[in-house]
C-alpha positions in Angstrom: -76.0 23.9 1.0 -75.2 27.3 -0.8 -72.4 27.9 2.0 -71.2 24.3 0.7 -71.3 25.2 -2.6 -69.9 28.9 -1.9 -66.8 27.4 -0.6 -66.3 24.7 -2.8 -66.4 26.9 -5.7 -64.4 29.7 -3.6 -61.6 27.1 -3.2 -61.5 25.4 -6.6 -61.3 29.3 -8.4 -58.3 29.9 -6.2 -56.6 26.8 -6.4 -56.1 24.6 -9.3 -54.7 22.0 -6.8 -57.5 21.8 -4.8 -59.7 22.0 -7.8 -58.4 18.8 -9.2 -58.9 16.9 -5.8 -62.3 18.5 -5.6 -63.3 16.8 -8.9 -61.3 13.7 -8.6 -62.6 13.2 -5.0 -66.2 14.2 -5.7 -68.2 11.1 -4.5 -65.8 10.7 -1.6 -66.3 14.5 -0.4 -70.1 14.3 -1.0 -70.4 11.1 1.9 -67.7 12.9 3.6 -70.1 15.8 4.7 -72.3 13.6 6.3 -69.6 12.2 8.6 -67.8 15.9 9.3 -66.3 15.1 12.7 -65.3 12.0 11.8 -63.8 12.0 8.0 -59.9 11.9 9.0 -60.3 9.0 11.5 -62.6 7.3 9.2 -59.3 7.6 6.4 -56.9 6.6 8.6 -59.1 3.5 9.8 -59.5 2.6 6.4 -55.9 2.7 5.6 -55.3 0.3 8.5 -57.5 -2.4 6.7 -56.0 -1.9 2.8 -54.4 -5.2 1.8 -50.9 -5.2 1.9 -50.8 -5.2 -2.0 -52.7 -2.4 -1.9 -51.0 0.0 -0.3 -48.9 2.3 -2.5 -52.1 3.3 -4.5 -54.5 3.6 -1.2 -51.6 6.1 0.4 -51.9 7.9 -2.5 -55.8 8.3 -2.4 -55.5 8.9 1.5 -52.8 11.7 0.8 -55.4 13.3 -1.7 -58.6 13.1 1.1 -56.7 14.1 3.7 -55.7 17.1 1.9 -58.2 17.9 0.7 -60.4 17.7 3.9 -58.0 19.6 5.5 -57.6 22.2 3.5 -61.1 22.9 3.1 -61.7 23.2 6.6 -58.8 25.3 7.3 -60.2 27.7 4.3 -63.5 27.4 5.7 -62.3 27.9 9.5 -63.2 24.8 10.9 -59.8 23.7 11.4 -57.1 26.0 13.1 -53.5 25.4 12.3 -52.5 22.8 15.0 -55.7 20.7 14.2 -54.5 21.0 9.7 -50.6 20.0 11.3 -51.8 17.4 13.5 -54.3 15.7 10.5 -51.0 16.2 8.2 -48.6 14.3 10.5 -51.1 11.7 11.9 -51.6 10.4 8.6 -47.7 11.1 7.7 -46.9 8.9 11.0 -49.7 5.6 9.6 -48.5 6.2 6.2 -44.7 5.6 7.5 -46.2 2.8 9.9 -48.1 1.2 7.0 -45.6 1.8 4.1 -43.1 0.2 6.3 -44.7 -2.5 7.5 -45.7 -3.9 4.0 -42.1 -3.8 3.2 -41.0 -5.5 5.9 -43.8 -8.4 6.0 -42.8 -9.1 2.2 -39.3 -10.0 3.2 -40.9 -12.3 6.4 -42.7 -14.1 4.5 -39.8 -14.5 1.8 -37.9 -15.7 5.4 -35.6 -12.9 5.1 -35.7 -12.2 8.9 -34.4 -14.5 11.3 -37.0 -15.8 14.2 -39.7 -13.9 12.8 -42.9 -15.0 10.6 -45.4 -13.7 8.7 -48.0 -11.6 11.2 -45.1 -10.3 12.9 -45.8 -6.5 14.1 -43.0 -3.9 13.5 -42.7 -3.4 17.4 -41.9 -6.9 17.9 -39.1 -6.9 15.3 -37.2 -4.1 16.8 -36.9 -1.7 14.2 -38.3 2.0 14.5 -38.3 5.6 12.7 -38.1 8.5 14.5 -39.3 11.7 12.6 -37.5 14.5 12.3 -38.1 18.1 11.4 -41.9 19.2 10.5 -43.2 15.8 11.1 -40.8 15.0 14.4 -42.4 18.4 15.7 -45.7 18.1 14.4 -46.3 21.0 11.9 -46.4 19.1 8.4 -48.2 21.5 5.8 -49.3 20.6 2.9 -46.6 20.8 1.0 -44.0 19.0 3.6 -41.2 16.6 3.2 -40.8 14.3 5.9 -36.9 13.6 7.0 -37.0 9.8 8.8 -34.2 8.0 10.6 -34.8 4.5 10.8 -32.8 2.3 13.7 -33.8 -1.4 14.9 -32.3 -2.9 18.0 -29.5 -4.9 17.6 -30.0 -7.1 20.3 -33.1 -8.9 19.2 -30.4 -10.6 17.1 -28.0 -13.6 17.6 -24.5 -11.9 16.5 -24.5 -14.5 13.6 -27.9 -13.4 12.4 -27.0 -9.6 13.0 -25.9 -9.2 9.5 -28.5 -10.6 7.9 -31.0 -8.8 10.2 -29.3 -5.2 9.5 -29.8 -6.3 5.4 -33.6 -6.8 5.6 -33.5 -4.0 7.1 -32.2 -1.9 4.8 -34.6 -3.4 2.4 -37.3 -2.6 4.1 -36.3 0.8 4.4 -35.7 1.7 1.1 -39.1 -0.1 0.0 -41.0 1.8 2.6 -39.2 5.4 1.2 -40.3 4.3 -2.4 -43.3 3.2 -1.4 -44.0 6.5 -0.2 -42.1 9.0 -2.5 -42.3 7.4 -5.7 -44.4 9.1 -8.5 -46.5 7.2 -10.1 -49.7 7.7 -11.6 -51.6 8.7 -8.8 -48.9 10.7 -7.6 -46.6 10.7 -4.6 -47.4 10.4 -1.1 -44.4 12.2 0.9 -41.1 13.2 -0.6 -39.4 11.0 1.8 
C-alpha cells in the first residue's frame, strides 16, 4: 500500500490533470486495484451495456478511467507505450462504434433509414469510419484528436432510397462527432 500511495501522491503533485481524475475517480480507482489486469476491458465492457441515452455522459466517465488507468501505469511502469496507445485507441475505436451507433439507431427508430429497424447493427447498414492518423495507426496519447472519414455502401440502397439513405447518414455522423467532441459538463471525449 505505501508504493500505492507513493505513486498516487507522486502523480497528483505533478499533475493537476491527473490530480482531478484521482479525486473525482476515487471510489472507482480504489475497486480498480483489485481487478489490475482487467480494469480497461472491464470499462470497455461496461460501455458496451450503457443505455443508448446514456451514452454522451458514460463516454465521458470512460474517457476519464481510461486515462487515468493508463497513465498511472505508464508513470508507474506497468504499461509500456504500445500497451498506453493501444488502451487509448481501443477505447477511441468503441467510443466511435458506440457514439455512432446511438446516432444512427435514433433515426431507425424515427424510420429515417429505409429497410432497416430498430436493433439494426451498424455492419448491417453499410456505413463505416475508417480512422485516420494517431488513431488509424494506433498511437493515440493522451492528448489526441482523432481525424475519422465516414463512408456507407451505396448499394445496400434502391437508387430511389439512395438520397434519403446518404441524409441519415449524414445525421448520424454529425451526432456521433458531437456526441463525442462536445463539451459539456463532464467534459469532452475526443476532439473529433
Amino acid at each position: 500500500k505505501g508504493a500505492l500511495r507513493d505513486l498516487l501522491r507522486g502523480t497528483a503533485s505533478c499533475s493537476p490533470f491527473l490530480k482531478s481524475l484521482i479525486e473525482r475517480e476515487n471510489d472507482w480507482l480504489a475497486t480498480a486495484f483489485d481487478q489490475t489486469d482487467l480494469v480497461i476491458e472491464n470499462e470497455l465492457d461496461r460501455i458496451k451495456s450503457v443505455p443508448l441515452d446514456q451514452i454522451a455522459v458514460e463516454l465521458r466517465r470512460a474517457k476519464k478511467r481510461i486515462a487515468l488507468w493508463s497513465g498511472l501505469c505508464d508513470i508507474s511502469g506497468v504499461y509500456d507505450l504500445a500497451q498506453v496507445t493501444k488502451a487509448l485507441t481501443d477505447f477511441a475505436d468503441l467510443a466511435v462504434e458506440t457514439a455512432l451507433q446511438a446516432a444512427l439507431t435514433k433515426l431507425i427508430r424515427r424510420g429515417k433509414l429505409p429497410g432497416f429497424q430498430d436493433g439494426a447493427v451498424l455492419a448491417d447498414t453499410g456505413i463505416f469510419v475508417l480512422a485516420m492518423g494517431k488513431m488509424g495507426a494506433f498511437e493515440l496519447n493522451y492528448s489526441s484528436d482523432i481525424d475519422l472519414i465516414v463512408f456507407f455502401d451505396e448499394a445496400k440502397f434502391d437508387p430511389e432510397v439512395f438520397h434519403q439513405a446518404r441524409s441519415t447518414f449524414i445525421k448520424a455522423t454529425r451526432e456521433m462527432a458531437a456526441t463525442l467532441s462536445d463539451l459539456t459538463g463532464d467534459g469532452y471525449v475526443f476532439r473529433t
